[in-house]
C-alpha positions in Angstrom: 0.0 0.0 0.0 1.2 3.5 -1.0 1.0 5.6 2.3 0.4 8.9 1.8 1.1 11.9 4.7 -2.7 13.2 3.9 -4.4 9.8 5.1 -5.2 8.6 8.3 -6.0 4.8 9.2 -8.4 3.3 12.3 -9.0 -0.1 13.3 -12.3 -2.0 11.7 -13.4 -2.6 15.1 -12.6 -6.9 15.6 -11.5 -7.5 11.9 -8.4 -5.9 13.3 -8.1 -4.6 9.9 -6.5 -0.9 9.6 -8.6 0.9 6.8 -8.1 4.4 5.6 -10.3 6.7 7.3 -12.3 7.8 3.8 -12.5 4.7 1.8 -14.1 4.6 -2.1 -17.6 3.8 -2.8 -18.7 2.5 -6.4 -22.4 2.6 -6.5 -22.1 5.6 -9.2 -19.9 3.2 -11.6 -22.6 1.2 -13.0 -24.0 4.2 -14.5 -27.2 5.1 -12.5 -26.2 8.6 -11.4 -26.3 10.4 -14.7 -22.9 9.1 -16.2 -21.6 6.3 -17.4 -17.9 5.1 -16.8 -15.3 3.3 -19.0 -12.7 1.0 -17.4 -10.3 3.7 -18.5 -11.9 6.1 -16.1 -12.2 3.5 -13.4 -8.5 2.5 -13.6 -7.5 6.5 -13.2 -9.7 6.8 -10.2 -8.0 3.8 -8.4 -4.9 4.7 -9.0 -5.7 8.2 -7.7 -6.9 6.4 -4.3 -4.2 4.1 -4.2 -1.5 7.2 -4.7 -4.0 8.9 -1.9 -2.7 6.3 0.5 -7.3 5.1 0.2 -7.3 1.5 0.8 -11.1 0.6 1.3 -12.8 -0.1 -1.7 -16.8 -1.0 -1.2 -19.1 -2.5 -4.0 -21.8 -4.7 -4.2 -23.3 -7.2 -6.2 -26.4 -4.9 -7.2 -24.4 -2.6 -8.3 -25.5 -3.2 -12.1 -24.7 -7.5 -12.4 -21.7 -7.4 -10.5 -20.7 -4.5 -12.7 -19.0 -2.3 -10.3 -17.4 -5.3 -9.2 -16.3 -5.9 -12.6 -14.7 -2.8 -12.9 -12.7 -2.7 -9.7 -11.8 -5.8 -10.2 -9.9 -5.1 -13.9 -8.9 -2.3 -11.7 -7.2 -3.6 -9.3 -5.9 -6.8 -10.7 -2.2 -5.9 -10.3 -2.3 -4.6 -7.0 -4.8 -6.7 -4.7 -2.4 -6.9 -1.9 -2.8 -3.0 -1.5 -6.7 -3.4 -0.9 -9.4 -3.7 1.8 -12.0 -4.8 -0.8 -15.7 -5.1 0.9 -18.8 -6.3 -1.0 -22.3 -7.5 -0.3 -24.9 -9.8 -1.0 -28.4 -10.7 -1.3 -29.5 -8.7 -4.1 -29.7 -9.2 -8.0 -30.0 -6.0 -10.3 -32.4 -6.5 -12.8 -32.3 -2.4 -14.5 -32.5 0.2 -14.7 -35.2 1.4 -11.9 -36.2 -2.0 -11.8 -36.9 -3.3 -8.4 -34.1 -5.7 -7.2 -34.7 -9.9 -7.0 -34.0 -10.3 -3.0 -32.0 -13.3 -2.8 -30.6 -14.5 0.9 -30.6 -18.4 0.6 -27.9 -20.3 1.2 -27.4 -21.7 -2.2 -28.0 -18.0 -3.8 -25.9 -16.2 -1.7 -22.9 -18.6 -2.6 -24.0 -18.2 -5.9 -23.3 -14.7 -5.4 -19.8 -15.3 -3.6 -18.4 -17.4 -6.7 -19.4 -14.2 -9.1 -18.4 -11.4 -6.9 -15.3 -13.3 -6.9 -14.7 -13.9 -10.3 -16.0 -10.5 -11.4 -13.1 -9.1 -9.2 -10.7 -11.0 -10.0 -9.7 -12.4 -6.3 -9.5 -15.5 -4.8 -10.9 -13.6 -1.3 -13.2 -10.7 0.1 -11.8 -9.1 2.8 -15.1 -8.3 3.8 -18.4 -9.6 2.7 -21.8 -7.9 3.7 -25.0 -8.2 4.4 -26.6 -5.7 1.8 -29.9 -4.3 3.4 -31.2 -7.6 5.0 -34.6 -7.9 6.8 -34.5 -9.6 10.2 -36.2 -12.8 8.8 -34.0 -13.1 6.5 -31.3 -12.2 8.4 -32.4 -15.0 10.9 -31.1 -18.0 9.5 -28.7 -20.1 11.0 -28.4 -22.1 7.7 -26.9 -19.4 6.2 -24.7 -18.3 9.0 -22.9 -21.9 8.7 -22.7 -21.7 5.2 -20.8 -18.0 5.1 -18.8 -19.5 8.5 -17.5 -22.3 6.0 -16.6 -20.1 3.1 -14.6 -18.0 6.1 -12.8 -21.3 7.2 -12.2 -22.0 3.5 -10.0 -18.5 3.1 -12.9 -17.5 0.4 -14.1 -14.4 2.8 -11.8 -12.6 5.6 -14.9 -10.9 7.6 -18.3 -10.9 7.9 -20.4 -7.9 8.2 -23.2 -6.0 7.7 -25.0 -3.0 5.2 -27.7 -2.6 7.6 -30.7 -1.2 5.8 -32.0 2.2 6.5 -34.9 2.0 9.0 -32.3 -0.1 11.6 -31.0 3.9 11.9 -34.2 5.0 13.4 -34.0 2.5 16.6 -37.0 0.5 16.2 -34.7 -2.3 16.1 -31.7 -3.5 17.2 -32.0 -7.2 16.1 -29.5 -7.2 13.5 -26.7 -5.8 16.1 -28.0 -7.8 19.3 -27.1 -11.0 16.9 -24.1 -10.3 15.5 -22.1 -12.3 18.1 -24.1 -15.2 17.1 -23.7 -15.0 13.1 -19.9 -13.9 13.0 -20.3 -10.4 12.0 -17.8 -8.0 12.9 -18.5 -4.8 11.5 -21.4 -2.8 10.3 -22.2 -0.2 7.5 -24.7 2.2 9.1 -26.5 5.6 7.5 -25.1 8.5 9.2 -24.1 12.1 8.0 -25.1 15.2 9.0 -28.7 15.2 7.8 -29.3 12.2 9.4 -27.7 11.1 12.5 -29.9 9.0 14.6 -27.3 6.4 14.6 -25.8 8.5 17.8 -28.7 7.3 19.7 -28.0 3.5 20.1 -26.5 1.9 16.9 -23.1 3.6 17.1 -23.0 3.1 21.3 -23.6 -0.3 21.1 -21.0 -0.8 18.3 -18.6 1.2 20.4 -19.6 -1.5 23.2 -19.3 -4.4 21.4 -16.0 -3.4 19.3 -18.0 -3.6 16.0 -16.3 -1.8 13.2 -18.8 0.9 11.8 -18.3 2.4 8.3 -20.8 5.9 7.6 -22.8 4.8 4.6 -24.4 7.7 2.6 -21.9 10.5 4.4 -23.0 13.0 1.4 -26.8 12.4 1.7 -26.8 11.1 -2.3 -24.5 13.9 -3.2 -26.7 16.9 -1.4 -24.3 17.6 1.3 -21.8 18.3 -0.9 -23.3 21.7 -1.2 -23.2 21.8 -4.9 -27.1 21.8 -6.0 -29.4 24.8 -5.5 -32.9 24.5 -4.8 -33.9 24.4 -8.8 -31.7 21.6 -8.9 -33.4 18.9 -11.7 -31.7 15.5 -11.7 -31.6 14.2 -15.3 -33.5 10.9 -16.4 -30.5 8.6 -16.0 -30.1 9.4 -12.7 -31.5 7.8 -10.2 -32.4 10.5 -7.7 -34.9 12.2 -10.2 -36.7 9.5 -9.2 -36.7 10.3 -5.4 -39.3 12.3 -3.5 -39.2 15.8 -4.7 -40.4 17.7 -1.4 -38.1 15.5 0.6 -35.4 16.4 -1.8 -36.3 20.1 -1.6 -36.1 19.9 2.7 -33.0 18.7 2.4 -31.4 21.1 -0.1 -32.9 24.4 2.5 -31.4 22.4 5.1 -27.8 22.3 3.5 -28.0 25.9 2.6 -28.5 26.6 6.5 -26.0 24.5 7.2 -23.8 26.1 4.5 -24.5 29.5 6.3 -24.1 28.5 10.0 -22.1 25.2 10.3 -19.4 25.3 7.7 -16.4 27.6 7.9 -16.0 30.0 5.0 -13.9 28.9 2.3 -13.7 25.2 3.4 -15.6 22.8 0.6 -18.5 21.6 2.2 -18.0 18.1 0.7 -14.7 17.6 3.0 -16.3 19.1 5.6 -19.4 16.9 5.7 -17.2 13.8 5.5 -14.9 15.5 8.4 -18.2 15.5 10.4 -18.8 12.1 10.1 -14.7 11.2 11.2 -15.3 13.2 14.2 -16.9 10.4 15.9 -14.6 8.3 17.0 -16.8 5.0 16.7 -16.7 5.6 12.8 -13.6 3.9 11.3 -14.2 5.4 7.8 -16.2 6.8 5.6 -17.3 5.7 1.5 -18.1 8.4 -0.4 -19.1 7.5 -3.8 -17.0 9.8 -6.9 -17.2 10.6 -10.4 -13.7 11.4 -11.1 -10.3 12.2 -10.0 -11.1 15.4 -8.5 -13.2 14.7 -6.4 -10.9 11.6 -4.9 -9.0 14.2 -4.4 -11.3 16.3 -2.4 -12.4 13.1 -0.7 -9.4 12.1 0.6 -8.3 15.8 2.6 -11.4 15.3 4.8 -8.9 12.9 6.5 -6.8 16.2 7.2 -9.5 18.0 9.6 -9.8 17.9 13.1 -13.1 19.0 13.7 -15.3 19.1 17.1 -18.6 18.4 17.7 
């Protein structure tokens, strides 16, 4: 791994893995957010990260059919050794908008695990999660000795856990109170500064329980970046013209106040939203998505801010 003076690393809570404190996330390579990338572009943006001293790289299998995989995986061929790869499971993309097949049995999740693998080129995961799991499906013990195996077999380093967005409001802790029991050791979790009801009990009990936590969604789909004004119109191919438009507009007014009050003049709001995030202590790292090598770039200096809550 290329270490460079701008990057800071934590410790993954029990994986014991050291992972750079802003990581790279891929959901915007399959082309769902209004462009569509080329392996050429892919390759510069992981060679930016890599020369960023980045070492977290998360996908998922949803992200087109094993798509993004593919891409980081062509990617990243020459170089494994310098990467904390982390993917999921339990989803199968079906288009463009389409709703996604849910897919959590044994059988199909292996399934899964032998394409994810091929699609990135590695004979292991270092991580493999979870992606947005219900509790009954989560629930299966079936499963949990089936990943355990593919663990034993070297095939997956860690198991964890994209917890889906409603486990953020508190309702339910079921997912975290059984983690013990089904081998997972570290959880993605929504947090950023629009939303932050993982302070109330995920994030304590991770801190408890020495499970890793990664801040899924730190830019609030892009909108804490503080780059889209309230007449902001998403085009067709991406995906957030497709989201609620008054929730879209709260959140825009609520940037601009926090643009006004919160963020120090002159800083880009971007780092300083992901800088928010690293300021709790129980979040090892954060994955913004990217679009190209400036903004890795961007990305990667929130690891230089020292901010207080």
């Amino acid at each position: 791994m290329i270490v460079n003076e701008i990057m800071k690393y934590r410790k993954l809570g029990k994986t014991g893995l050291e992972v750079s404190v802003v990581g790279l996330g891929t959901d915007q390579f399959y082309g769902e957010w209004g462009q569509e990338f080329t392996q050429s572009i892919i390759d510069k943006i992981i060679k930016k990260a890599n020369d960023l001293g980045i070492n977290l790289i998360d996908t998922a299998e949803c992200y087109g059919d094993h798509f993004s995989e593919s891409l980081v995986g062509n990617a990243i061929e020459h170089n494994r050794e310098d990467w904390i790869i982390a993917t999921k499971f339990g989803h199968k993309y079906n288009g463009f908008q389409q709703e996604r097949t849910r897919q959590f049995s044994p059988k199909e999740v292996i399934d899964q695990l032998d394409k994810s693998l091929k699609a990135l080129k590695t004979d292991y995961v270092d991580i493999y999660q979870y992606h947005s799991v219900t509790n009954k499906e989560f629930d299966n013990e079936e499963l949990w000795a089936v990943l355990e195996k593919k663990v034993q077999e070297g095939k997956i380093r860690h198991l964890g856990n994209a917890l889906e967005a409603p486990a953020v409001n508190n309702d339910d802790m079921f997912q975290l109170e059984h983690a013990e029991k089904a081998k997972v050791e570290m959880i993605q979790v929504v947090y950023n500064r629009i939303n932050k009801k993982a302070e109330e009990k995920v994030l304590p009990f991770c801190q408890k329980h020495n499970i890793g936590a990664i801040a899924r969604i730190p830019l609030a789909r892009g909108h804490l970046s503080g780059k889209y004004d309230l007449n902001v119109t998403f085009p067709s191919n991406d995906r957030r013209s497709f989201e609620d438009k008054e929730q879209t507009l709260r959140q825009l007014k609520f940037v601009q106040e926090l643009k006004r009050t919160e963020v120090p003049k002159d800083m880009n709001m971007a780092q300083w939203a992901l800088g928010w995030c690293l300021q709790n202590p129980t979040i090892a790292a954060v994955i913004p998505g990217c679009k190209n090598i400036e903004q890795v770039e961007i990305n990667a200096k929130a690891a230089e801010l020292n901010m207080v809550k």
